[in-house]
LOMAR-393030 format. One line per field, with one value per residue (C-alpha): residue in three letters; chain; x negated, y negated, z negated. Coordinates in nm, 2 decimals, padded with zeros to 4 digits, always signed. Last residue first. Layout:
BEGIN
res: c(ALA, ...) $
chain: c(A, ...) $
u: c(X, ...) $
v: c(Y, ...) $
w: c(Z, ...) $
This chain:
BEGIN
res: c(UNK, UNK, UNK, UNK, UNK, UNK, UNK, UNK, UNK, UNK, UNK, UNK, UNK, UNK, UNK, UNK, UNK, UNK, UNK, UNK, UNK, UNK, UNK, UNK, UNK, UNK, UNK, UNK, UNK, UNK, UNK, UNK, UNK, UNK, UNK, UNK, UNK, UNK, UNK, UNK, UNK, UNK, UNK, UNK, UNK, UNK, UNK, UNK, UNK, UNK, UNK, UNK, UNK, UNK, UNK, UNK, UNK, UNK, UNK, UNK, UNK, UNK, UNK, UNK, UNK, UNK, UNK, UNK, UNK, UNK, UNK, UNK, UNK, UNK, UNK, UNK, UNK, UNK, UNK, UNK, UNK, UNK, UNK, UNK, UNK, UNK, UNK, UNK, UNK, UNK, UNK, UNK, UNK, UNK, UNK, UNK, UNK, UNK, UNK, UNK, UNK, UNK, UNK, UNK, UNK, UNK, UNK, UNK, UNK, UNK, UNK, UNK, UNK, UNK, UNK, UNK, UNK, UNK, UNK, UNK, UNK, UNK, UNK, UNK, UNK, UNK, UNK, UNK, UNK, UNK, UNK, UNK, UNK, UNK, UNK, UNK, UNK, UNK, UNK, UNK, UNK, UNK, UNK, UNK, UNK, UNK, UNK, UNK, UNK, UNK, UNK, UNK, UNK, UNK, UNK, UNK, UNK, UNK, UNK, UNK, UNK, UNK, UNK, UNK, UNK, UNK, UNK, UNK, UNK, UNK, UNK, UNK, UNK, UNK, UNK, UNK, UNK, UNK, UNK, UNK, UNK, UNK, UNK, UNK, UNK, UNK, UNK, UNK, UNK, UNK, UNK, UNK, UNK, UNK, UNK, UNK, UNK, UNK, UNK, UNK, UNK, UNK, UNK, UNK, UNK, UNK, UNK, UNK, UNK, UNK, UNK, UNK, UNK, UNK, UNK, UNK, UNK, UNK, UNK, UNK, UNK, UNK, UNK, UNK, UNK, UNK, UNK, UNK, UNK, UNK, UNK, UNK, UNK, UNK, UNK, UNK, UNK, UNK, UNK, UNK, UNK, UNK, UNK, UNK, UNK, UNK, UNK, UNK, UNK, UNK, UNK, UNK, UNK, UNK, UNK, UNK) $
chain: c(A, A, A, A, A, A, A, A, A, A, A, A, A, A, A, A, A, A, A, A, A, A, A, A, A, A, A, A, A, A, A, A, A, A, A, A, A, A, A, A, A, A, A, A, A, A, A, A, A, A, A, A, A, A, A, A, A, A, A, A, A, A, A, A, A, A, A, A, A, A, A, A, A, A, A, A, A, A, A, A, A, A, A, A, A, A, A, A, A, A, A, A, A, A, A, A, A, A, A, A, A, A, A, A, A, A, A, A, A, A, A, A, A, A, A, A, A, A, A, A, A, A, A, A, A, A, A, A, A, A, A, A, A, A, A, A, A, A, A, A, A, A, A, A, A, A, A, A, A, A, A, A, A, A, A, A, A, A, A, A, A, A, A, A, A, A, A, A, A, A, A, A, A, A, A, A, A, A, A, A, A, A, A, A, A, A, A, A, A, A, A, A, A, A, A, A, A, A, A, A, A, A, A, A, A, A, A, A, A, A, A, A, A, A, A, A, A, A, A, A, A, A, A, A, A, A, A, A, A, A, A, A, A, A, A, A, A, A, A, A, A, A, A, A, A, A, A, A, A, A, A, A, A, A, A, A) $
u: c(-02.29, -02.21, -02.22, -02.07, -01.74, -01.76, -01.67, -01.95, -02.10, -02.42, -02.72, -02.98, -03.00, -02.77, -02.49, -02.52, -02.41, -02.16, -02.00, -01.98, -01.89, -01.61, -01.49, -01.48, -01.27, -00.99, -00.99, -00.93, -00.73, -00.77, -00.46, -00.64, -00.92, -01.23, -01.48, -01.82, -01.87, -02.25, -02.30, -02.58, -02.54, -02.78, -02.69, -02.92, -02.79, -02.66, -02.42, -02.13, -02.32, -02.56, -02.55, -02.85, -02.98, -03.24, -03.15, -02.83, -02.68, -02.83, -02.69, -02.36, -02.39, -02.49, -02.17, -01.99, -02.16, -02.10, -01.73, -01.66, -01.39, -01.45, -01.21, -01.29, -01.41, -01.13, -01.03, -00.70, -00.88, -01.05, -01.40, -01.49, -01.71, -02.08, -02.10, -02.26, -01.92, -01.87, -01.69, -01.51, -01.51, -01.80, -01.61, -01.85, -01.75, -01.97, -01.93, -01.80, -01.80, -01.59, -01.78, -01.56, -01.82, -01.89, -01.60, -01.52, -01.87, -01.74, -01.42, -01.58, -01.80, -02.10, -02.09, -01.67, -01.50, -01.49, -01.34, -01.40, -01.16, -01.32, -01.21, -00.86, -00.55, -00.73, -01.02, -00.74, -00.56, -00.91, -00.98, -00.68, -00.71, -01.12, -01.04, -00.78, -00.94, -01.30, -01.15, -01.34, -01.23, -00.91, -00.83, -00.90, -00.84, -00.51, -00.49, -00.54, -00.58, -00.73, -00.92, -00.88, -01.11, -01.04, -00.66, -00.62, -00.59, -00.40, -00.17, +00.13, -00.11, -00.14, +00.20, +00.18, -00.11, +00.04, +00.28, +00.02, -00.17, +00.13, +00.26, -00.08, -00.11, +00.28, +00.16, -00.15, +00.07, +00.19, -00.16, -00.29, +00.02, +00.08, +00.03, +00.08, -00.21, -00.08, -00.21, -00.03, +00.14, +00.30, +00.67, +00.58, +00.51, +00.48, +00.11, -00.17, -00.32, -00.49, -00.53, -00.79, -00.78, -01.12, -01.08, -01.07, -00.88, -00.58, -00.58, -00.60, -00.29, -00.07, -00.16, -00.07, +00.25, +00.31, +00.25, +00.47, +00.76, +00.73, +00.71, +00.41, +00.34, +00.21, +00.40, +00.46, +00.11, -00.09, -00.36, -00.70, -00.88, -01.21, -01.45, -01.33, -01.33, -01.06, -00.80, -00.87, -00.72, -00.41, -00.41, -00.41, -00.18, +00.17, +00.43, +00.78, +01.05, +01.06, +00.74, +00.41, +00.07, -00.03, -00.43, -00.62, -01.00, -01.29, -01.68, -01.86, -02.25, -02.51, -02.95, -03.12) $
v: c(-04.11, -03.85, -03.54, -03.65, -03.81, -03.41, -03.28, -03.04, -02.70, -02.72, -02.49, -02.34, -02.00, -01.87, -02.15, -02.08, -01.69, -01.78, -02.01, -01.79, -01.52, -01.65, -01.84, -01.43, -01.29, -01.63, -01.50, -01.16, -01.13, -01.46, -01.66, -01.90, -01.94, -02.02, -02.35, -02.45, -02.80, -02.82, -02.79, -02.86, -02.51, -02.35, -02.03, -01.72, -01.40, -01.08, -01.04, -01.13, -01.47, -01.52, -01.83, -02.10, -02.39, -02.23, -02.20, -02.35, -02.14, -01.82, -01.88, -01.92, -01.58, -01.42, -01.53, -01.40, -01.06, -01.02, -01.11, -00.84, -00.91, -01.11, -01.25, -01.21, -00.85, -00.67, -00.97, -01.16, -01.40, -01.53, -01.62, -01.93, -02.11, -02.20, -02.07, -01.72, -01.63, -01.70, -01.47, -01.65, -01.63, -01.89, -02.16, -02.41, -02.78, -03.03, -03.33, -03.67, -04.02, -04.28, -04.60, -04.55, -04.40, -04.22, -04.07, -04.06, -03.82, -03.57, -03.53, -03.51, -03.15, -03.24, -03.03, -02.90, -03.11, -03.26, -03.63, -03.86, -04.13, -04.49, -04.61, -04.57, -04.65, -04.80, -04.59, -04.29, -04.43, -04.46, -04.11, -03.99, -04.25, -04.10, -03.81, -03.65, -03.81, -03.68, -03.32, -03.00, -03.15, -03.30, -02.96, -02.70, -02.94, -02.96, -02.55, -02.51, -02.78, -03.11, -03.21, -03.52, -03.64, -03.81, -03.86, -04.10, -04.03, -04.24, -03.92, -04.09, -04.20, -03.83, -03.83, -04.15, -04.00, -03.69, -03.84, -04.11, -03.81, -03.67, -03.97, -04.10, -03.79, -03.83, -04.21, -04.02, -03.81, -04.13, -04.23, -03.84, -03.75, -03.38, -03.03, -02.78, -02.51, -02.23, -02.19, -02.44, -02.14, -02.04, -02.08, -02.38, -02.54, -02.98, -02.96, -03.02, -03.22, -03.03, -03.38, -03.39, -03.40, -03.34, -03.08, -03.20, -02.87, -03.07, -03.28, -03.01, -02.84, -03.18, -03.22, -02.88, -02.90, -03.22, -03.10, -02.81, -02.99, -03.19, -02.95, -02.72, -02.57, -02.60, -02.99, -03.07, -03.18, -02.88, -02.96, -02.90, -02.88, -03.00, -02.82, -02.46, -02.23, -02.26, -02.39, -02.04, -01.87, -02.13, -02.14, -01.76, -01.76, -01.79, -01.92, -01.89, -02.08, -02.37, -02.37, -02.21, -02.30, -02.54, -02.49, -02.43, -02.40, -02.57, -02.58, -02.83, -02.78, -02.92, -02.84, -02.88) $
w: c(+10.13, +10.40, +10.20, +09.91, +10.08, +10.23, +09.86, +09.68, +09.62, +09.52, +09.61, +09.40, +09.60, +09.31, +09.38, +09.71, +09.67, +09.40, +09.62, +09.93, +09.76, +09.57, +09.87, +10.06, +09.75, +09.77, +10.15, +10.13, +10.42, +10.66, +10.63, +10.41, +10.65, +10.50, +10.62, +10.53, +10.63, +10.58, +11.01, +11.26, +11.47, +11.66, +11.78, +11.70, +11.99, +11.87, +12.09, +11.86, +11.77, +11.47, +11.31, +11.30, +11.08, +10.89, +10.55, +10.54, +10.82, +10.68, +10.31, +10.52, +10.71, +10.44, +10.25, +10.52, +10.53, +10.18, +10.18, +10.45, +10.68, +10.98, +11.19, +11.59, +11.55, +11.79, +12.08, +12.01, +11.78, +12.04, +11.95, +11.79, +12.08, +12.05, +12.38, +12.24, +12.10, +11.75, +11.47, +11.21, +10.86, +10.77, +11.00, +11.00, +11.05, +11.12, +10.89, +11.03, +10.95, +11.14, +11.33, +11.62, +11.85, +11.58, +11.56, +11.95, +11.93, +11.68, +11.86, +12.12, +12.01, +11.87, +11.59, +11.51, +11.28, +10.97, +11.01, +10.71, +10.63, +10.59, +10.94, +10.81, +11.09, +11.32, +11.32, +11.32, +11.66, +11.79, +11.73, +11.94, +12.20, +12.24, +12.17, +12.44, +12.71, +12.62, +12.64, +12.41, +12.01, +12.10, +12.28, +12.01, +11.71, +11.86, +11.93, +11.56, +11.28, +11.32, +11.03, +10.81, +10.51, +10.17, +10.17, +09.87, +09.47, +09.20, +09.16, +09.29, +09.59, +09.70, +09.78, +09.97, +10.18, +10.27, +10.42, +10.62, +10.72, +10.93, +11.04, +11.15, +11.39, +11.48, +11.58, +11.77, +12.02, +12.20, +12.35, +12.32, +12.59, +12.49, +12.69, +12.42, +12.34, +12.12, +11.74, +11.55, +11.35, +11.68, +11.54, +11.31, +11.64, +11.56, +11.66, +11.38, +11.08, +10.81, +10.60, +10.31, +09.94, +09.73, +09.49, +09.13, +09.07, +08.86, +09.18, +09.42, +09.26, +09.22, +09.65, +09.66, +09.47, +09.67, +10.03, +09.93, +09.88, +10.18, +10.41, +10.52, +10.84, +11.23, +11.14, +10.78, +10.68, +10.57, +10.28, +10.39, +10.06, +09.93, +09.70, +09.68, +09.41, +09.22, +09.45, +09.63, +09.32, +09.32, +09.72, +09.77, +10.08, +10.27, +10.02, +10.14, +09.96, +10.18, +10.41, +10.35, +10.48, +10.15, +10.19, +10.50, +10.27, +10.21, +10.07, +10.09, +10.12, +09.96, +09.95, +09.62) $
């Protein structure tokens, strides 16, 4: 029986808006990237979702990311990784003290966006970033893209990681997400994404826009809650590894 965990951008709103399907994705995921306050979220909706995943039994993690509500997190902002890491360990350590009211802890932490972008393709950004987290909880678990440096400052640090996969995503033949200003870069069909994660188990590889096989050493299986159909495109993808005698499961049971 192979495992995968299977998660979502949860919580995205802020104040009265709700942006997503969190109660149906809630459903059907196993762990949940809950928004911290900064590209979105407030401290309202960090606690309905953290109450939500609980209820769920989905495993809580924190979607960390840059203070820019107005670019959703998205644009690249020049920041000083020694001084940027306490509003990292702010972020998780708010979503922490909520989830302690429910006798439950932040599980794993992912870097949302254009941070996750940059911590994740410059050494220098990394290595203080990642140190900042072993210092703060060397037991959290980072999912993140394959042997990208995030990935390495993690175990460099004696943190566990999961690759990342991010099922409704196109990739370039880099190993790079393409841009989502280009035609194609989200994908749209819920059969064709849960192919494209029965493929990645099976044999290791995802197909790139040109038709290429990329390696890719991931059981992180990520959806986009902002992606259109989202909650139908986690259905498919569970029900797909479920029938090829999969198991759909947190990252701490990945990594034990």
């Amino acid at each position: 029986m192979f495992k995968i965990d299977l998660n979502a951008d949860i919580g995205e709103g802020f104040g009265p808006w709700r942006f997503g399907e969190d109660e149906a994705l809630m459903q059907l995921i196993s762990s949940a990237n809950i928004a911290c306050g900064y590209h979105a979220g407030d401290a309202e909706i960090m606690a309905a979702t953290v109450t939500l995943a609980h209820r769920n039994g989905v495993g809580i993690g924190a979607h960390v990311g840059f203070p820019d509500r107005l670019g959703f997190g998205r644009r690249n902002i020049a920041f000083d990784p020694d001084s940027f890491a306490s509003h990292i360990i702010y972020q998780i350590g708010a979503l922490a003290g909520l989830a302690s009211l429910h006798g439950r802890k932040v599980e794993h932490l992912n870097f949302h966006g254009a941070l996750g972008h940059m911590i994740a393709t410059e050494e220098r950004l990394a290595e203080p970033t990642i140190r900042a987290v072993a210092a703060y909880d060397r037991d959290i678990i980072i999912t993140t893209i394959p042997d990208g440096e995030t990935m390495r400052a993690a175990k460099r640090h004696g943190i566990r990681t999961v690759g990342s996969f991010f099922a409704d995503r196109a990739y370039g033949p880099d190993g790079k997400l393409v841009s989502r200003h280009l035609p194609g870069s989200v994908l749209e069909d819920s059969a064709v994404i849960a192919a494209r994660v029965l493929r990645l188990v099976e044999d290791g590889t995802v197909e790139t826009v040109d038709g290429q096989s990329l390696p890719l050493e991931a059981t992180s299986v990520l959806v986009h809650s902002d992606t259109p159909g989202a909650a139908r495109h986690a259905h498919a993808i569970r029900a797909a590894v479920e029938a090829a005698g999969g198991k759909i499961v947190p990252p701490g049971q990945l990594v034990e």
